[in-house]
C-alpha positions as CSV (number, residue, x, y, z in Angstrom):
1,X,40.1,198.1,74.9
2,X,37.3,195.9,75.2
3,X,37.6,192.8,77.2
4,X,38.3,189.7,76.1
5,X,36.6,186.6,76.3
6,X,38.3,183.2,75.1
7,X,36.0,180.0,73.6
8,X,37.7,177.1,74.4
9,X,37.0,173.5,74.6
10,X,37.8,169.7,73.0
11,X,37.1,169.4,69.6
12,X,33.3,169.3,67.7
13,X,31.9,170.8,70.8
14,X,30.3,173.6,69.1
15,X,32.4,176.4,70.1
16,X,32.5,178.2,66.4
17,X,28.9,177.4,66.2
18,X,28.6,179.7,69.4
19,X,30.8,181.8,68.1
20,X,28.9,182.6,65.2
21,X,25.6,182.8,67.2
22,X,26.6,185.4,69.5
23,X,28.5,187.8,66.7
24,X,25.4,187.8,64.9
25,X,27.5,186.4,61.7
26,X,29.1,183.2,60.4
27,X,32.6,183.8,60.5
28,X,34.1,181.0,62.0
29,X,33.5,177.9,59.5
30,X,30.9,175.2,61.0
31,X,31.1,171.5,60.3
32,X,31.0,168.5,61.9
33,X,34.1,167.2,61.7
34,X,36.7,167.5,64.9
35,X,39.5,170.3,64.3
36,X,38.5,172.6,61.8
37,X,39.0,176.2,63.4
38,X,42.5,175.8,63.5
39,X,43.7,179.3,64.5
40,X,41.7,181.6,66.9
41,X,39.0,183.7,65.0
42,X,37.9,186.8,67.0
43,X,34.7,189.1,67.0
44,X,32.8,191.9,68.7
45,X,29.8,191.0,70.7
46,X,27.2,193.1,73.0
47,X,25.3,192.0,75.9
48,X,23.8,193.9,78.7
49,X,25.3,197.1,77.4
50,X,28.6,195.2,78.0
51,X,30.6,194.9,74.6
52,X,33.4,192.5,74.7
53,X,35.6,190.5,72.0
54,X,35.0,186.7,71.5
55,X,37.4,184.9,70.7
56,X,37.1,181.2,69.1
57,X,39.6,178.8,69.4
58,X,40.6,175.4,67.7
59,X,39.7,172.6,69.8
60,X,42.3,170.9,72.6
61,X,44.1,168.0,72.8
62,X,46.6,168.5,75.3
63,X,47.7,164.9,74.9
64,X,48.5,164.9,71.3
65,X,52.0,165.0,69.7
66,X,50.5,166.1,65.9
67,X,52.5,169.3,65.2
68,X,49.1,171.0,63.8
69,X,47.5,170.2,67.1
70,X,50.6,171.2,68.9
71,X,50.4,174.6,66.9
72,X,46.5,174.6,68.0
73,X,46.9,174.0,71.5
74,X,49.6,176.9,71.6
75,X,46.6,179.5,70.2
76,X,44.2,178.2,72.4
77,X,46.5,178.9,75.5
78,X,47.3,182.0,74.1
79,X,44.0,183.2,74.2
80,X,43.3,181.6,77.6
81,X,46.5,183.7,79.2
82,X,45.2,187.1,77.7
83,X,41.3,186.5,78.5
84,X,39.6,188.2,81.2
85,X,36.7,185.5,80.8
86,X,36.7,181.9,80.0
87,X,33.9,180.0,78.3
88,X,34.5,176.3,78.9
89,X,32.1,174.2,76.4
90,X,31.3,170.3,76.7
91,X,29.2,168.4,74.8
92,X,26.3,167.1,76.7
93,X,25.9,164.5,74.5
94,X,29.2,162.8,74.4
95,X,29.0,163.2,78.5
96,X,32.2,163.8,80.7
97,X,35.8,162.7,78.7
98,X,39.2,162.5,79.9
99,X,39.8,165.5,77.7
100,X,37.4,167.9,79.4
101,X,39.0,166.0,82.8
102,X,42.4,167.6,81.4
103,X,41.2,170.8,80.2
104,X,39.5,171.5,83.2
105,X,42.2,171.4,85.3
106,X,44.3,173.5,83.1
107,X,41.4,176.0,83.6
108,X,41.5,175.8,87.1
109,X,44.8,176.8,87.7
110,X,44.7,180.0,85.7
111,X,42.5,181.6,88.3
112,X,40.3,183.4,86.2
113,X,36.3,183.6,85.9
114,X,35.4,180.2,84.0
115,X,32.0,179.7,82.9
116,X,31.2,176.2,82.1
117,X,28.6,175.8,78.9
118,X,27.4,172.1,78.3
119,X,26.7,172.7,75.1
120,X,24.3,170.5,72.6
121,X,21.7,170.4,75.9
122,X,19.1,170.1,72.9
123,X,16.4,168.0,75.2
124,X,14.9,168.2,78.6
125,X,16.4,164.8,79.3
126,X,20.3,166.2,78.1
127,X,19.4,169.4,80.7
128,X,19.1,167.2,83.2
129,X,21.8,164.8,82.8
130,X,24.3,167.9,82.4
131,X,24.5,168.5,86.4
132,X,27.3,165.4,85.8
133,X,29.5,167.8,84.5
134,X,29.6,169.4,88.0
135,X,32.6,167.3,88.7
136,X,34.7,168.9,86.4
137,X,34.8,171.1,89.5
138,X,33.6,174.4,88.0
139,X,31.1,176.8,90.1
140,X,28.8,178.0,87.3
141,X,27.5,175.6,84.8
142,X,25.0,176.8,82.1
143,X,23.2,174.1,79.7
144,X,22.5,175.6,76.3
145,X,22.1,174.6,72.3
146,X,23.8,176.8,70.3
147,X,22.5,175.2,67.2
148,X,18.4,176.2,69.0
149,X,19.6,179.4,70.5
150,X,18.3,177.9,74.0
151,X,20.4,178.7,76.8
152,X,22.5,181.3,74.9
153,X,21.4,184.4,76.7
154,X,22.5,182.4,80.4
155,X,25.2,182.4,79.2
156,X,26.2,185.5,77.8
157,X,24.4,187.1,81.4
158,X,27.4,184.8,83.0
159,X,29.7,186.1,81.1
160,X,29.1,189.8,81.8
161,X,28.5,189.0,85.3
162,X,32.3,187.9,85.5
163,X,33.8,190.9,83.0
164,X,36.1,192.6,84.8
165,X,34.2,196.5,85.9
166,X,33.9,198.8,82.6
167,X,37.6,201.4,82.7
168,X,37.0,204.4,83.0
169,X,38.6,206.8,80.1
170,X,39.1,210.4,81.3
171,X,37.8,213.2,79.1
172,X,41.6,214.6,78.6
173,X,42.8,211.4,77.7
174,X,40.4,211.1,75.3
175,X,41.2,214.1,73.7
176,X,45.0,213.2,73.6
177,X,46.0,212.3,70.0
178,X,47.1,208.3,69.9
179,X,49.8,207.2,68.1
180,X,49.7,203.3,67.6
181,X,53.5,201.5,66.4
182,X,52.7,198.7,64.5
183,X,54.3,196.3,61.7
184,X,55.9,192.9,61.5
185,X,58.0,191.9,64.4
186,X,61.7,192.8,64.4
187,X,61.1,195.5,62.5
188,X,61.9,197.7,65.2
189,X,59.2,199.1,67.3
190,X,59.9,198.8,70.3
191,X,63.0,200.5,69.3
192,X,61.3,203.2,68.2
193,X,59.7,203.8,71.2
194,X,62.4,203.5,73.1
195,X,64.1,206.2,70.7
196,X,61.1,208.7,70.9
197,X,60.8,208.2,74.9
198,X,64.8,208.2,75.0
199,X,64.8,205.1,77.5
200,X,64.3,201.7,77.6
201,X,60.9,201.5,78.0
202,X,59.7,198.3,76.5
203,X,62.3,195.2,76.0
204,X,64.2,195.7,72.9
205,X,65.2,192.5,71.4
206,X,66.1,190.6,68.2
207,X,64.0,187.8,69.1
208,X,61.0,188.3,66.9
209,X,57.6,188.6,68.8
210,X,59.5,189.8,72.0
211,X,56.5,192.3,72.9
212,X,53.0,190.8,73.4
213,X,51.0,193.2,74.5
214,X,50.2,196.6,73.8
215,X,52.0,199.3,76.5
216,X,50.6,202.6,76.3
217,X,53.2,205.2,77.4
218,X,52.2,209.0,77.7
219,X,54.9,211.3,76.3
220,X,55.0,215.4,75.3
221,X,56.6,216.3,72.0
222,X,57.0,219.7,71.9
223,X,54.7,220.8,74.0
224,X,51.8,218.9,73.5
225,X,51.0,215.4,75.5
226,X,50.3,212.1,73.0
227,X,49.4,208.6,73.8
228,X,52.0,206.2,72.3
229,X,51.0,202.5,71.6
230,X,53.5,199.8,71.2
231,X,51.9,196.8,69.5
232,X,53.3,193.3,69.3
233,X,54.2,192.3,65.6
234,X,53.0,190.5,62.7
235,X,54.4,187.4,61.5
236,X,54.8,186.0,58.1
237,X,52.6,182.6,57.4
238,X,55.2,179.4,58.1
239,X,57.7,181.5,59.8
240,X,56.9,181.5,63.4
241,X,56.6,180.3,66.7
242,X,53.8,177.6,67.5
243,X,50.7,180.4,68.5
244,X,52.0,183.8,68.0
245,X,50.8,185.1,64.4
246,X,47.1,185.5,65.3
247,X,47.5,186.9,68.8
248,X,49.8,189.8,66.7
249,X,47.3,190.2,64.7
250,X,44.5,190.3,66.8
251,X,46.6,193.0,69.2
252,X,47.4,195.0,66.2
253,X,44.2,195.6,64.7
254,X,43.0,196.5,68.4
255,X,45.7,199.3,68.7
256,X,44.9,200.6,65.1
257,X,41.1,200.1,66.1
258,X,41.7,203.1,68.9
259,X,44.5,204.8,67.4
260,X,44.0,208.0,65.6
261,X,47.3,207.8,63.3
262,X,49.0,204.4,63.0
263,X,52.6,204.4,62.5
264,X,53.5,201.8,60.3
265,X,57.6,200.6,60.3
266,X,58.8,199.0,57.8
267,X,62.1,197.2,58.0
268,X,64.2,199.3,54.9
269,X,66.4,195.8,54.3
270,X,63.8,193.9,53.4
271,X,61.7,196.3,51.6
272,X,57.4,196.1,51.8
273,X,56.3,192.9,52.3
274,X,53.0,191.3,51.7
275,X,52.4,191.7,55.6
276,X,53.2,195.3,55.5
277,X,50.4,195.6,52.9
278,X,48.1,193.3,55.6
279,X,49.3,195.6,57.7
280,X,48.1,198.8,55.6
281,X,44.8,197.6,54.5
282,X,43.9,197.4,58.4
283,X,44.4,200.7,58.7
284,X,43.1,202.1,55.7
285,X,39.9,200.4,56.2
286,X,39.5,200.9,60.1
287,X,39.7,205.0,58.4
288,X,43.1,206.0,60.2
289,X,45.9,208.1,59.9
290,X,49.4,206.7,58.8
291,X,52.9,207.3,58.2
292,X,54.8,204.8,56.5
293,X,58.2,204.9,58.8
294,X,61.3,203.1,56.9
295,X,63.4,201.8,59.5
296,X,66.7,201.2,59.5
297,X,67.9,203.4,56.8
298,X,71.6,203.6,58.5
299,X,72.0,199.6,57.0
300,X,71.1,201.4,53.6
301,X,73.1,204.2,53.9
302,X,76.5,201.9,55.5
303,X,75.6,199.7,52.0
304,X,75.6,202.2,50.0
305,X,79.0,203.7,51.2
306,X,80.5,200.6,51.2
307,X,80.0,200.1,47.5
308,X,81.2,203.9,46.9
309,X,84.5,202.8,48.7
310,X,84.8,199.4,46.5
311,X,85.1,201.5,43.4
312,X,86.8,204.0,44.8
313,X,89.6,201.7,46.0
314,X,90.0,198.3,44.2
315,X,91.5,196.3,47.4
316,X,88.8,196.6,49.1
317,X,85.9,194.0,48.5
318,X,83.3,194.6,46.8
319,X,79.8,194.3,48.7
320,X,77.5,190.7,47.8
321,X,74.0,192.0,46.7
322,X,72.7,195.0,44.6
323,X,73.8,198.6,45.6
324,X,70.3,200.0,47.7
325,X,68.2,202.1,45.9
326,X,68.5,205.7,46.9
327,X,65.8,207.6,49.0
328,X,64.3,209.2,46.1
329,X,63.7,205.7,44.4
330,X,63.1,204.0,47.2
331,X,60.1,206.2,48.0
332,X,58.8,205.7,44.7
333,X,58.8,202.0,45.3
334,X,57.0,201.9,48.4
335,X,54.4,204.1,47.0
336,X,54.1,201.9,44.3
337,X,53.9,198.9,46.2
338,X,51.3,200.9,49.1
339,X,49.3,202.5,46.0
340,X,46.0,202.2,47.8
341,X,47.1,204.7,50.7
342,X,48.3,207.1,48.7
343,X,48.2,210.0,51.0
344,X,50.5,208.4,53.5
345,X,54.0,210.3,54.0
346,X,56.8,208.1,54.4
347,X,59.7,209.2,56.5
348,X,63.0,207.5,56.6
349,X,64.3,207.0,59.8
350,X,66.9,205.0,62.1
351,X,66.0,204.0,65.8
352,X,68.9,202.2,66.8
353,X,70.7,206.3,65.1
354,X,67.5,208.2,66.2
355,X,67.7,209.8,62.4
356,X,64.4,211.4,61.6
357,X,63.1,210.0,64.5
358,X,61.6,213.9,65.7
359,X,60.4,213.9,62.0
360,X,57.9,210.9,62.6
361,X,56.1,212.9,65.7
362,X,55.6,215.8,64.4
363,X,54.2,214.1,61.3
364,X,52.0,212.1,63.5
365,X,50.7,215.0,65.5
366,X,50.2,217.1,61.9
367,X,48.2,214.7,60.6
368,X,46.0,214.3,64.1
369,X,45.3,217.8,63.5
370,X,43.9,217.2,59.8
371,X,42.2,214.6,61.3
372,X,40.1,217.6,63.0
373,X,39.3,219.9,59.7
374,X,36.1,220.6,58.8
375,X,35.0,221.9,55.5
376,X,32.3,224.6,55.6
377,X,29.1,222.8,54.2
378,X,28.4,225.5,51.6
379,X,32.1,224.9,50.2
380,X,32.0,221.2,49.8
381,X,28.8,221.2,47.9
382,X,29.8,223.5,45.8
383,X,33.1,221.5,45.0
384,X,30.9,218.4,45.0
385,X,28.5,220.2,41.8
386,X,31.8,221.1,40.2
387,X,33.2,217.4,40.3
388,X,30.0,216.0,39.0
389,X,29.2,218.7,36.1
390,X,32.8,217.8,34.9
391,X,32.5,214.2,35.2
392,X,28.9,213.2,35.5
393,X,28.7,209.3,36.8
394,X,27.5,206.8,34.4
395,X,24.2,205.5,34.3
396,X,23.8,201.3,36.0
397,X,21.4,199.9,34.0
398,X,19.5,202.5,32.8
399,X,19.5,204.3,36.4
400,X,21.3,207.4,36.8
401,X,22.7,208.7,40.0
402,X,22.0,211.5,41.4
403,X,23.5,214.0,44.4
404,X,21.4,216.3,46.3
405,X,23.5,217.1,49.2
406,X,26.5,216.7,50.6
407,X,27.5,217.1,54.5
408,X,30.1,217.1,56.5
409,X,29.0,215.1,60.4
410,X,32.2,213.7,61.8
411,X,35.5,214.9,62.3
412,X,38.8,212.3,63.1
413,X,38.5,210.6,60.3
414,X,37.0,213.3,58.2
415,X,33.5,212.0,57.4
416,X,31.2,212.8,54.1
417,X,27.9,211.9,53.8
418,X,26.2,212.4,50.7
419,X,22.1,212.3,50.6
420,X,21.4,210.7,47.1
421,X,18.6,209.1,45.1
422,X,20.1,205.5,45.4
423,X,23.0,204.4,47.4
424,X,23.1,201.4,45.4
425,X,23.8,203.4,42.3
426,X,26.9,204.4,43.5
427,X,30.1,202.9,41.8
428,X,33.4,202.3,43.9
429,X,35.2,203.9,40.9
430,X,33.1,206.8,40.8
431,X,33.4,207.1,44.9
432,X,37.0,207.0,44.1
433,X,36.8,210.2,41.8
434,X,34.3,212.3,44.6
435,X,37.3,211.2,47.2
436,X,40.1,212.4,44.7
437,X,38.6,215.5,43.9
438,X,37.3,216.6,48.2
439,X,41.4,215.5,48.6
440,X,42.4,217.8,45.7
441,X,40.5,220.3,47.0
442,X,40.6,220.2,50.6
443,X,44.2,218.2,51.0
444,X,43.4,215.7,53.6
445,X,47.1,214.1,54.0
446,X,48.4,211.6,56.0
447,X,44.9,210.1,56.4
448,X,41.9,207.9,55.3
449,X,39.1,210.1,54.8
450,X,35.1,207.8,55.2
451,X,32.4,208.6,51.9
452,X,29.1,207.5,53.1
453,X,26.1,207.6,50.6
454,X,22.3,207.3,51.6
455,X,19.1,207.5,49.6
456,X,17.3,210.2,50.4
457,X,13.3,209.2,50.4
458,X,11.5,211.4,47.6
459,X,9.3,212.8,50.7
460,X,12.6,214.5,52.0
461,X,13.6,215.5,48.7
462,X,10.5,217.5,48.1
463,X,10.0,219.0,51.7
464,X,14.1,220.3,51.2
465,X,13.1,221.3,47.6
466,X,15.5,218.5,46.1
């Protein structure tokens, strides 16, 4: 994974304006009023051929009692416990306060690299007067604008300076296939792991949001040696601990981001959630391969039972609730409710019973093998003509697409790049139908498969004979 390196600060220092500057995109939301990047917003930057994630936090007030700054300071120290780099911006402007005092010493005592930015240096008289901020007691001390740009690049040649060296991935392990667990906490991931492994790997626990980090355990299943990844969970909005929801997130979308098939565990009692949907947009659009785990299907099955033996026998009570669908409709319901990922199988399972728990591996490792196929070039164009000739794609104001050639480049996810007159012409409902048809054709399940479309210049067209 890449590094990560935390933003922090007071607030209306200009840490989401130096976000923004070094992502190359606004994503954090600039203005000048104190506190408004609340939760920590994170994003990939390069420098020096180092890349590394940024992350920008809301601003600190250690002092403060508010319960939205209380749930702001927990983020921030959140990011500062998992970061491998610290950028520690002041405002050279306002000068030394007792909250960069405080901050500053909460900085010093997590012993990692911090690289102090005095930030709004936008004069030669503001550069100078910045060598005051030496007594915050910090070793390396960059002035910059991020509002100019000046300074910036010092800065970012600091912080690779003080990245931890690059780690260095093995050629077998990156062929190994990498199975990332994620969904909401207490869902039961770590559970699952612990089932597949058959010991108590990670800390099982009803406490939601028990696993932080992302362990990575190597394990053979039948024969063949996989990466697991245990992710820390997703919580709902308004139901968690001060700090945790984003860190989830952000850890979860890394794991999916170097996964190959994403096992996504759903908690069968409470059915999909809008989080589990979250949860299956990330990896439909990072291109991976899923299967859609219902966990806990023994509470389903013991429901179900005890209904059958309330109308079998009138003593006994009858259970509160609505008898649980069965697996049939259940299935149904989940598709229904995860219609965008279609080609996800969904296997119900039990960690605590280890029912169907084989059945999610070999799954898994079936669909990383899909992930491989590759469709002869001559075949897909020919299916490609076929689906067009049947369903031609309707003219955009007065322009009419065309398809010269299609190729496949990548493997794991599947990747189809078609060469046509103008990408733009290209309608996500008729890219829909061309993705239907290669998966009617060529199967594809278990997995997101990537359409890419590019305009072809007329001088290639006539030098192929397009």
């Amino acid at each position: 994974m890449k590094p990560l390196v935390a933003i922090v600060g007071r607030p209306n220092v200009g840490k989401s304006t130096f976000f923004n500057r070094m992502i190359g995109q606004h994503l954090a939301i600039v203005e000048d009023l104190p506190g408004t990047t609340r939760d920590r917003i994170y994003g990939d930057a390069e420098w020096n051929g180092r890349e590394f994630t940024l992350i920008d936090t809301g601003g600190l007030e250690l002092g403060s009692e508010d319960n939205i700054m209380s749930r702001v300071r927990a983020q921030a120290q959140l990011a500062i416990e998992e970061a491998d780099v610290i950028v520690f911006l002041v405002d050279a402007k306002s000068g030394i306060t007792a909250a960069d005092q405080e901050i500053a010493d909460m900085l010093r005592r997590t012993k990692k690299p911090v690289i102090l930015g005095v930030n709004k240096a936008d004069n030669a008289q503001l550069r100078a007067e910045a060598v005051d901020f030496y007594q915050l007691g910090m070793d390396d001390l960059i002035t910059l604008s991020s509002r100019q740009g000046t300074g910036t690049g010092d800065l970012l040649d600091a912080i690779t300076a003080a990245l931890p060296p690059p780690q260095e991935t093995s050629a077998e392990e990156l062929a190994l296939p990498k199975f990332a667990i994620v969904g909401r906490p207490n869902v039961g991931k770590s559970s699952l792991l612990n089932a597949i492994l058959g010991q108590d790997r990670a800390i099982v626990s009803d406490i939601p949001g028990t696993t932080r980090d992302a362990i990575d355990t190597r394990v053979q299943h039948r024969g063949t040696e996989i990466i697991l990844v245990d992710t820390a969970g997703v919580r709902r909005r308004g139901k968690i601990d001060p700090g945790i929801e984003k860190y989830s997130v952000l850890r979860a979308t890394r794991a999916i981001e170097r996964c190959d098939v994403a096992l996504l565990v759903i908690d069968a009692t409470d059915g999909v959630t809008a989080q589990d949907t979250h949860i299956a947009g990330i990896i439909h659009e990072n291109a991976k391969g899923v299967v859609v785990i219902i966990n806990k299907w023994d509470l389903i099955r013991e429901r179900r039972a005890a209904f059958a033996a309330a109308e079998e026998d009138p003593t006994l009570p009858t259970p509160k609730g609505e008898l649980p669908k069965e697996a049939d409709d259940y299935r149904e319901q989940v598709r229904d409710e995860l219609k965008f990922i279609p080609y996800a199988p969904i296997v119900f399972s039990s960690a605590k019973t280890r029912y169907h728990v084989e059945s999610v591996l070999d799954k898994a490792l079936e669909i990383a093998q899909i992930r491989e196929q590759r469709v002869p070039t001559a075949r897909l164009n020919e299916v490609v003509r076929e689906a067009v000739l049947r369903h031609p794609p309707a003219p955009i104001k007065g322009r009419q697409l065309k398809i010269y050639y299609v190729t496949q480049p990548e493997v794991n996810p599947p990747t189809f790049v078609f060469f046509v007159n103008e990408a733009e012409l290209v309608h996500f409902g008729y890219e829909r139908y061309l993705e239907n048809q290669l998966r009617h054709e060529f199967a594809f399940p278990g997995t997101a498969i990537r359409l890419v479309f590019r305009t072809r210049q007329s001088s290639e067209r006539d030098a192929k004979g397009g």
